[in-house]
N, C-alpha and C positions, 0 to 999 in steps of 0.2 A: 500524398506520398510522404513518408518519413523520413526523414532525414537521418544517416547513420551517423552516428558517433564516430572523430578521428580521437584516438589519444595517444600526445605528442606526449613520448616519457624522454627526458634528460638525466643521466645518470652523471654526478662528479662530483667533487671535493672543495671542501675550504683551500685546500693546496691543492696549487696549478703543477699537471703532470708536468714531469723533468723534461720530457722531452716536449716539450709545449712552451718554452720559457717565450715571455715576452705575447705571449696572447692572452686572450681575456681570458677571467675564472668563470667558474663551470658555471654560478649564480648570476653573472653578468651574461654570460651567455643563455641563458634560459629567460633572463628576460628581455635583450634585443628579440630573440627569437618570438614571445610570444607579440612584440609590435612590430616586428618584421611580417609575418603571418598577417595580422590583424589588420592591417594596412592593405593588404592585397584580398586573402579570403575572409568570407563571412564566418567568421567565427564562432557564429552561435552554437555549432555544432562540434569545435575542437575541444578537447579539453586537456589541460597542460599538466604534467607530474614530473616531478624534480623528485631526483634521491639521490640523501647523499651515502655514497659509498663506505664512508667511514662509519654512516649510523642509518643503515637501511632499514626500510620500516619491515617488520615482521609477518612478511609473504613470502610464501615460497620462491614465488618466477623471481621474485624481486634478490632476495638472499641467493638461491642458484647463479644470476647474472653476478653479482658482486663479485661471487667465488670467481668466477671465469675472468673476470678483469682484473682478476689478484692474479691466477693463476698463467695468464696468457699477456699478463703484461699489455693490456689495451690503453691506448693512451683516449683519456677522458677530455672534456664531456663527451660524453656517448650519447645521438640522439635515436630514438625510435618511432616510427609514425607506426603506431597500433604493433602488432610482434614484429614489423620489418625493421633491422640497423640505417638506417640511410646516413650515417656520418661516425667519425670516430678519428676527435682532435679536433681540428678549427672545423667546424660543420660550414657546407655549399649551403647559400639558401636555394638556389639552381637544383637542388641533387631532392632537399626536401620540398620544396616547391610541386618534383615532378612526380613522387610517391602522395603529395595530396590530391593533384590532378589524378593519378591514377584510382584517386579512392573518393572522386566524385565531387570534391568538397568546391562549391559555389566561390566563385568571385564576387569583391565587392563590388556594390551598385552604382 
């Protein structure tokens, strides 16, 4: 049986949103998260993408989400397990936890 690919995308910035003050940056949050993760699920199947808002790398879905976070005012990091939002601002690990459960992904041994 094959194993499907999760990909945990973290969307955020050198600067911490305004309304965020006093929590971690988007890059410290992106890597508690992947030893958060790691510690619980078998990770051989996640794979982790960080972008940053200010300098998104040159994809479409990627460029279209920045504009929305310009335009709607979303406070960052933004995390997504595969197309789902499951966080936006200080991320639940409870919330992403339950969107990997939902997508099959093994516990560690």
């Amino acid at each position: 049986m094959g194993k499907t690919k999760v990909v945990i995308t973290i969307y955020g910035a050198e600067q911490i949103c305004a309304s965020c003050v006093g929590a971690p940056g988007s890059k410290d949050t992106y890597e508690w998260l992947q030893a958060a993760i790691g510690r619980k699920y078998d990770d051989d199947v996640i794979e982790y993408e960080y972008v940053d808002i200010d300098h998104p790398p040159n994809e479409e879905k990627h460029q279209q989400f920045v504009a929305r976070i310009v335009e709607e005012d979303l406070f960052y990091p933004i995390v997504f397990v595969n197309e789902e939002m499951v966080a936006e601002g200080i991320p639940r690990l409870k919330t992403i936890y339950k969107e990997l459960d939902k997508h099959g992904v093994g516990l560690q041994d």
